[in-house]
MARKOL-525961 format. One line per field, with one value per residue (C-alpha): residue number from 1; residue in one letter; x, y, z. Coordinates in steps of 0.5 Angstrom, whole numbers, plus 500, padded with zeros to 3 digits. Example, Ala and Ser with C-alpha at 12.3 -4.5 7.8 and 13.67 -1.06 7.14 Angstrom:
<tikes>
i	c(1, 2)
aa	c(A, S)
x	c(525, 527)
y	c(491, 498)
z	c(516, 514)
</tikes>
This chain:
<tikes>
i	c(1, 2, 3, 4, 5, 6, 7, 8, 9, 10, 11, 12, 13, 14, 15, 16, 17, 18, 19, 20, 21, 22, 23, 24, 25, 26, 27, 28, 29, 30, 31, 32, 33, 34, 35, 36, 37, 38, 39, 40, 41, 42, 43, 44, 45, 46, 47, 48, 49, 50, 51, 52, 53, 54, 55, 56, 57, 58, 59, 60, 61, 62, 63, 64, 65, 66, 67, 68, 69, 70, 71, 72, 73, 74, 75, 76, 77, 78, 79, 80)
aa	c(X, X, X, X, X, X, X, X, X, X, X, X, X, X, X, X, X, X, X, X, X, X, X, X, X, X, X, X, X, X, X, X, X, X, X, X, X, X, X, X, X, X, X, X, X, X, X, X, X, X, X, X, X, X, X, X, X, X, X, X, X, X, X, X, X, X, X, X, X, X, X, X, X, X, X, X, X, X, X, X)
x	c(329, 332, 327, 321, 319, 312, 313, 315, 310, 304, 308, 308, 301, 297, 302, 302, 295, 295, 300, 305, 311, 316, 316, 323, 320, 314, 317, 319, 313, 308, 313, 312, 305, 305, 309, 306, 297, 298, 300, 296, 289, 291, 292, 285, 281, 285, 282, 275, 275, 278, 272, 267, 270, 270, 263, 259, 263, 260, 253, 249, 246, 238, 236, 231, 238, 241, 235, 235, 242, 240, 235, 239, 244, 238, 236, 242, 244, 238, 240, 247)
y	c(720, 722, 725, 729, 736, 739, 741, 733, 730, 735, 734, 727, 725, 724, 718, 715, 714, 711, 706, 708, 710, 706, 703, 707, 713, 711, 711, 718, 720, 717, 719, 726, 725, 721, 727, 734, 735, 740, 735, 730, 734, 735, 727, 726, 732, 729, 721, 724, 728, 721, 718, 723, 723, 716, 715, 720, 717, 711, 713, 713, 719, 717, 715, 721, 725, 722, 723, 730, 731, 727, 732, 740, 737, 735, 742, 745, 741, 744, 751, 751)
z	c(788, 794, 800, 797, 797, 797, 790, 788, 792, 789, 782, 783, 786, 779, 778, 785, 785, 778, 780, 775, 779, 780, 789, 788, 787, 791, 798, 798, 796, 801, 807, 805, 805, 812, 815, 810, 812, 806, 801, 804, 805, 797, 796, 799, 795, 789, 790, 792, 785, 781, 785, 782, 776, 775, 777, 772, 766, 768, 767, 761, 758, 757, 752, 751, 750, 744, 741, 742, 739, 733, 732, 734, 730, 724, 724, 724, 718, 715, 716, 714)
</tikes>
């Protein structure tokens, strides 16, 4: 990838911050980002929402909750 336009750098962003490019493909890209506020202000809302993300995942439903599925979902079969 030669250069990098604000299309390629947004296409692409989801991969950098994964890790999956290759440093070839990398380089062009965090250029752009360093040079682009628009691309860059994307980069950081994107990584903020991957935090979020990644946090609520790590959390445990109660176990109040479990319980309350398994019973709609009993009274559901019921009445089916």
């Amino acid at each position: 990838m030669s250069g990098c336009d604000c299309q390629t750098a947004r296409d692409n962003l989801e991969e950098l911050l994964r890790g999956e490019l290759s440093e070839g493909a990398c380089g062009p890209i965090r250029e752009h980002l360093a040079n682009c506020p628009d691309c860059r202000d994307e980069q950081q809302v994107f990584e903020h929402l991957t935090i979020a993300v990644k946090r609520a995942c790590e959390e445990e439903a109660p176990p109040s909750l479990r319980d309350a599925v398994l019973r709609g979902l009993r009274e559901l079969d019921q009445h089916a």
